[in-house]
N, C-alpha and C positions, 0 to 999 in steps of 0.2 A: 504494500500500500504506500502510495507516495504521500509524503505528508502536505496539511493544509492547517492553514492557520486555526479551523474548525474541528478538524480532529488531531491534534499534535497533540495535547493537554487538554484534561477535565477543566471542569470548574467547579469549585466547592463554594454554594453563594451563603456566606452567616450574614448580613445584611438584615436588617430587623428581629434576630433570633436572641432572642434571653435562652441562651444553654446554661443546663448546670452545670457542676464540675466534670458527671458523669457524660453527660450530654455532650461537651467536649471531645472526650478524652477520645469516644464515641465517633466521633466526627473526622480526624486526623487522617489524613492518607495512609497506609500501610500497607505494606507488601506482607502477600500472604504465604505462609511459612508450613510447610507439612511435616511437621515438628515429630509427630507419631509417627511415622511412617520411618523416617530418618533414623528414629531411636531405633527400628524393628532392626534395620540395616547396619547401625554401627553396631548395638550387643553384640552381635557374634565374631567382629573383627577386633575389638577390647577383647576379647575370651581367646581367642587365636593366637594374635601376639605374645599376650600373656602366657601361653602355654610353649607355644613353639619359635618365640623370638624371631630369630632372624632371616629364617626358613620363611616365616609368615609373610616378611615383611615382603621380601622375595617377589613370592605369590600374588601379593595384591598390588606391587609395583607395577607388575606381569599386566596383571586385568585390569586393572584404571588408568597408569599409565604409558602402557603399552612398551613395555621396553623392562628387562634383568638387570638392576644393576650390580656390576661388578663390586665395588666397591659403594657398598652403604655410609662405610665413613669416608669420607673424602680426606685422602692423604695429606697431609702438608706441602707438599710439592707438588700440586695440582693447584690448592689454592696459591701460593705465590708467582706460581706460571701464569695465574689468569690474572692475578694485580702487574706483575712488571709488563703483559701484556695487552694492559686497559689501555683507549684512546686518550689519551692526555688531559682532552678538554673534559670526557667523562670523568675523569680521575678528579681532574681541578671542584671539579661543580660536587662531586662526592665528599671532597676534603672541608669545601668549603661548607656544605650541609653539615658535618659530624662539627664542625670549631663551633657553629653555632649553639647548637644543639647539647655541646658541652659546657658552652660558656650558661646557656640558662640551665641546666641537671646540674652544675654547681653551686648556681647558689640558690636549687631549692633545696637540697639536702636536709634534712630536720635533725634541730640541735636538740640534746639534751636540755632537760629542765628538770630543777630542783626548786624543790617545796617545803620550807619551814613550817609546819604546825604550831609546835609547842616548842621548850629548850628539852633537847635532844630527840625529839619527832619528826622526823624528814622523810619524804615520797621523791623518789628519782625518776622520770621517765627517763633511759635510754633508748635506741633506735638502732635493731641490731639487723646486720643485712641477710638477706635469706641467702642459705650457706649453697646451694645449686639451684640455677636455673635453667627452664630446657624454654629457648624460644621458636615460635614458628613463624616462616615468612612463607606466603602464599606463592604460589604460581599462578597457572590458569591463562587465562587472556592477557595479562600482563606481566610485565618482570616488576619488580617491585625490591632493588637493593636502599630505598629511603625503607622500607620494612624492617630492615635488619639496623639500620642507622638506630630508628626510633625505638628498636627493642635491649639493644646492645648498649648505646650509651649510658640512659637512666639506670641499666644493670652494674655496669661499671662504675658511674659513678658512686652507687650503691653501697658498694664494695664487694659485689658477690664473689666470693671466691672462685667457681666453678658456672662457666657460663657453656652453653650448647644449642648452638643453632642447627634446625631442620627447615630443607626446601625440597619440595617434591621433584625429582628425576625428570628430565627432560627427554623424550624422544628424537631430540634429532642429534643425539650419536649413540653409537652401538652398546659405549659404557653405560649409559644414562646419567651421565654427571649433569648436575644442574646448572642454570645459565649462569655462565662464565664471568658477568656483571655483579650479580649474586655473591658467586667465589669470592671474588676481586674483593667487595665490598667487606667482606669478613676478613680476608686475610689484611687489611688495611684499619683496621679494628683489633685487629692481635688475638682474633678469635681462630683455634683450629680445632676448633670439637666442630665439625660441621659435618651433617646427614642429607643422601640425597633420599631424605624419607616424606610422603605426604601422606593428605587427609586424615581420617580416624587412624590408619594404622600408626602415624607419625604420634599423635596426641598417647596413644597407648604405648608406644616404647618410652615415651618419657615419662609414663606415668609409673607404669608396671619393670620400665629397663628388658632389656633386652638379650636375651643366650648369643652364641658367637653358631651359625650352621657352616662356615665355610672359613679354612684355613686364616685369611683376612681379615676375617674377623674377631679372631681370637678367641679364647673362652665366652668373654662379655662386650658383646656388642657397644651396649649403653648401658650405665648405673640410673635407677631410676633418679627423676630429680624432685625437689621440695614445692615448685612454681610452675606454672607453665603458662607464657602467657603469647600473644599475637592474635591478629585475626586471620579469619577463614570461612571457608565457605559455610553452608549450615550441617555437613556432617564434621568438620572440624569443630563447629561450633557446639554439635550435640554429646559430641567425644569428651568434648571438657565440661559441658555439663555431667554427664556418666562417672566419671573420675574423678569428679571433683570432692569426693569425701574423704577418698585417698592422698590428693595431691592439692595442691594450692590454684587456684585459675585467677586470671583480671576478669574477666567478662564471657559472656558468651555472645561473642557477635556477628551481629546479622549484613545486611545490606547494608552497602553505603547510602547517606544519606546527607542531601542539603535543604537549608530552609532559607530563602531571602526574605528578611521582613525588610518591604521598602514604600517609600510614599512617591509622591506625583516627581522628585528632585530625582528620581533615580534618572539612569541611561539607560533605557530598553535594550540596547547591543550589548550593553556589558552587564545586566541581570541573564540576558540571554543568553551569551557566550558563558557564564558561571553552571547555568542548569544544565547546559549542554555537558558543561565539563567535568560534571558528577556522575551525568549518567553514562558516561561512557563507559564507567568501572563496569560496568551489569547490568544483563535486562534487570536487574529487582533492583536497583538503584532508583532511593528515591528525588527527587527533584521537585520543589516545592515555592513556589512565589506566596506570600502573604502578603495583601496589598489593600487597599483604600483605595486606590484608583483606579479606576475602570479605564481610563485612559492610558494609562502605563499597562496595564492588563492587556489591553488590545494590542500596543506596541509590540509588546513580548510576543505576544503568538505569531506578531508577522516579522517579527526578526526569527523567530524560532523558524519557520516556513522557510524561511531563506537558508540559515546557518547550517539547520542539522541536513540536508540533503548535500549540502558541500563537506562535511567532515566526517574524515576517513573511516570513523564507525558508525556510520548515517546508520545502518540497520541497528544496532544494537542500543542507538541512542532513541531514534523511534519508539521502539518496543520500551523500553526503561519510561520513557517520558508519556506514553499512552498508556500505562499501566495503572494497577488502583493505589500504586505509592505513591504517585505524583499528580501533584494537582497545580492550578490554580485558584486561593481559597482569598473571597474577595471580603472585606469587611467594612462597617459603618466608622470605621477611626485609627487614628493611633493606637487609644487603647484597649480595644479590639485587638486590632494587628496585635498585639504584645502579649495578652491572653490566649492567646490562638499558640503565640510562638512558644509560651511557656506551655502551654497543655501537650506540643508537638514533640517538645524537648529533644530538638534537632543534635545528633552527631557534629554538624556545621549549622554556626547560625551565622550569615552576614547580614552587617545594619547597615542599608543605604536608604538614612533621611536626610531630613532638612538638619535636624538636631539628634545625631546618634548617642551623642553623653546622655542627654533624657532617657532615651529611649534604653541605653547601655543600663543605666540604675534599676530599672522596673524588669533584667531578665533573671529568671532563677534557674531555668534549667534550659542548658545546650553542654554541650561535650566539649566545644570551644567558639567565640566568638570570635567574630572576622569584625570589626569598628573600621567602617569607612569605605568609599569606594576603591579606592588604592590599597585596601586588603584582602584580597580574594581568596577564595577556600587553595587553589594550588601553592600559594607562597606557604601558608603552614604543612600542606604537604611538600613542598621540597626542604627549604632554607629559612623557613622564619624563628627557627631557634623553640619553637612552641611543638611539642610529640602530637604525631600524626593515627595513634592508635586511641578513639576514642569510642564513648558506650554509644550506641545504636538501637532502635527500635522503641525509643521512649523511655530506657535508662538514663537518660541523663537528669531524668528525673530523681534521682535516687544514686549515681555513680558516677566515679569520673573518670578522664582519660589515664593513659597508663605515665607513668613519671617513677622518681626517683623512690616518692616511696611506696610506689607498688612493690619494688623490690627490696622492701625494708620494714619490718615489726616494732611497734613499742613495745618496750616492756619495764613495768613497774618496779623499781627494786626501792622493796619498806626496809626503813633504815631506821628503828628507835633502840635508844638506850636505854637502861634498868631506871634514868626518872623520868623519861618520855614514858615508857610502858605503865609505869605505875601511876601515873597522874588519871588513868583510863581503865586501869582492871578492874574496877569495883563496876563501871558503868558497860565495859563487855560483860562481866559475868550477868549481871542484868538482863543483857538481848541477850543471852547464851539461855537462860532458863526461861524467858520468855517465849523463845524458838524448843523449846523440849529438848532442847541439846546439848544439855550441861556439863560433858566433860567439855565442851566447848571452855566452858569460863574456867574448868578445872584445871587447864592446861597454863590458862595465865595465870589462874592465883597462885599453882604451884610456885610458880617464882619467889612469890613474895610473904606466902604464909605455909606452914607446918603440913595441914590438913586440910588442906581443900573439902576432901567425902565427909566430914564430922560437920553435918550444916546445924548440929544442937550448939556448936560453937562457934561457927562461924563470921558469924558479926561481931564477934570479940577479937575472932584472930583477924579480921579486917580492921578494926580499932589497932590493933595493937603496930601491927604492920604498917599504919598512915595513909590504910588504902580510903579512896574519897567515895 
């Protein structure tokens, strides 16, 4: 079907509608997701792996994609043949993505803090970094080495000890080593735990680790790891759902997705050219204008009429932008717009108004905000120093993008001395016998009186002890 300004994009008219919360949330474009179906499919390749490691992994390389690879781990001298043999200017534009990208995973690192209560009653939080991580970077329709930038750096910054990237096997050599951009990207990263492994089976050797079935691989494949994080399709994405009890995940993610909340100041060519450049990821890519202006509205469909039949994935951007994720969703205002854009809880939200700071203050949930026309959702996927792994599907209601401390735990370390403790043992044994669980309080008075179990005397050895 060749597009036309009347069927490129729906319209979603909220225009006179008092929705409620639900009624909103209700309303949203989304792509629809066979969630059940996917689970029937992955259980038995989690089960597989698990049992028969690398043999397995083999196997389903075989049938999904299309090609045995020789070696599962990619040698060290495979990846440094594809960095000293990157094109220059790819190299430059690489190097210059990770400087960025470290200089902001620097300084969000989270510091320690310490907390005086009382004299000698202090709470610590520390930030300790998760000791292995196993990331994934997609293939498919695209190469994607900013995937490995955005999962590798915040790891490193991190401090994880033990990092290991998976990318699914390529078909077009006989080894099935992964694209060589890819390689490049990790060995320029200092990473050589690299897998030419994908989809669920990839998610399950790092979950479950992996046996060795062929000389190369040695006893052990992969040791499982503590994290796993990247996105993926939706059997990647249901693989880490499945595993997740066992192992650590960021998200389970879905479609990519954008949202432009803009008023009548936008440029029709360049809200146009952004939705284009979303969907190009996937047909289930969503692509979303939230607009007040009907005038801008109509602009857009007839820049989109023009654009998408000129670039290079015209078919797959078609299909993505007629689909039920994507719309045009028109409304009576600003503050509309901005209700719509919080209920939508966009992966990518770009603000092109009159006044974006306004508009910036009143947003509570997107994955990451683009402020301004001169910000567009590509600059935070290549170079804007801002990670490109963010929630999807209306998570960002509730989660955020992936960073430095996805790969990093608090943890509380109680620090009281014998008169921090004792200014408070009379008032824990208290909620200790209140809760029915009085060796609870038994364990503190022991400190500080004889006989705790003797409660005919107990108020006296609490007198006598100074307890309050």
């Amino acid at each position: 079907m060749t597009a036309t300004k009347e069927t490129i994009i729906r319209t979603i008219d909220l225009r006179g509608k008092q929705l409620n919360r639900a009624q909103m949330l209700d309303a949203m474009p989304r792509a629809q997701m066979g969630v059940s179906e996917a689970s029937d499919l992955v259980t038995p390749i989690l089960e597989n792996v698990k049992k028969n490691g690398a043999a397995a992994l083999r196997d389903y390389a075989e049938k999904f994609d299309h090609v045995r690879p020789k070696n599962l781990r990619i040698p060290r001298e495979i990846l440094q043949k594809a960095a000293d043999e990157l094109d220059p200017k790819v190299r430059a534009s690489i190097e210059e993505s990770i400087t960025r990208i470290r200089k902001v995973s620097a300084s969000q690192r989270p510091q320690p803090v310490t907390t005086q209560l009382a004299d000698g009653a202090y709470v610590h939080q520390k930030w300790i970094p998760i000791e292995r991580v196993g990331l994934y970077v997609p293939g498919g329709k695209a190469v994607y080495p900013t995937s490995v930038i955005m999962n590798v750096v915040p790891a490193q910054a991190a401090g994880c000890e033990s990092i290991a990237v998976t990318t699914p096997p390529s078909r077009d050599n006989e080894d099935g080593l992964p694209n060589s951009t890819i390689l490049a990207t990790c060995a320029i990263l200092g990473v050589d735990e690299v897998y030419a492994v994908g989809g669920a089976q990839a998610i399950a050797m790092f979950a479950y680790g992996a046996t060795g079935s062929e000389p190369q691989d040695g006893d052990i494949l992969c040791d499982p790891v503590d994290m796993i994080t990247g996105p993926g399709n939706i059997f990647v994405a249901t693989a880490k759902h499945l595993v997740s009890g066992s192992v650590g995940i960021d998200a389970e993610a879905g479609p990519t997705e954008i949202a432009i909340l803009a008023d009548k100041t936008a440029k029709p060519g360049w809200v146009a050219a952004d939705l284009i450049g979303q969907a190009e990821h996937d047909e289930l890519a969503g692509s979303v204008l939230i607009t007040d202006s009907t005038e801008l509205a109509d602009s857009v469909r007839e820049e989109l009429a023009y654009r998408v039949p000129r670039t290079k994935s015209s078919q797959r951007v078609e299909t993505s932008l007629g689909g039920s994720q994507s719309a045009i969703v028109l409304t009576d205002g600003i503050e509309q717009s901005i209700a719509v854009a919080n209920a939508y809880a966009a992966e990518h939200l770009e603000i092109q108004t009159a006044d974006e700071d306004s508009v910036l203050d009143k947003i509570r949930n997107a994955g990451a905000i683009f402020r301004g026309s001169y910000s567009p959702v590509p600059l935070g996927d290549y170079m804007s120093g801002s990670n490109h792994v963010l929630p999807t599907g209306g998570t960002a209601r509730f989660a955020s993008g992936l960073g430095v401390h996805t790969f990093m735990k608090p943890v509380e370390v109680i620090d009281y001395n014998e008169t921090g403790l004792k200014a408070i043992a009379a008032k824990i044994n208290t909620f200790a016998v209140t809760e029915d669980l009085p060796a609870h309080g038994e364990s503190v008075l022991s400190r500080f009186i004889d006989d705790p179990y003797n409660k005919e005397t107990l108020d006296e050895q609490e007198t006598e002890a100074g307890l309050q």
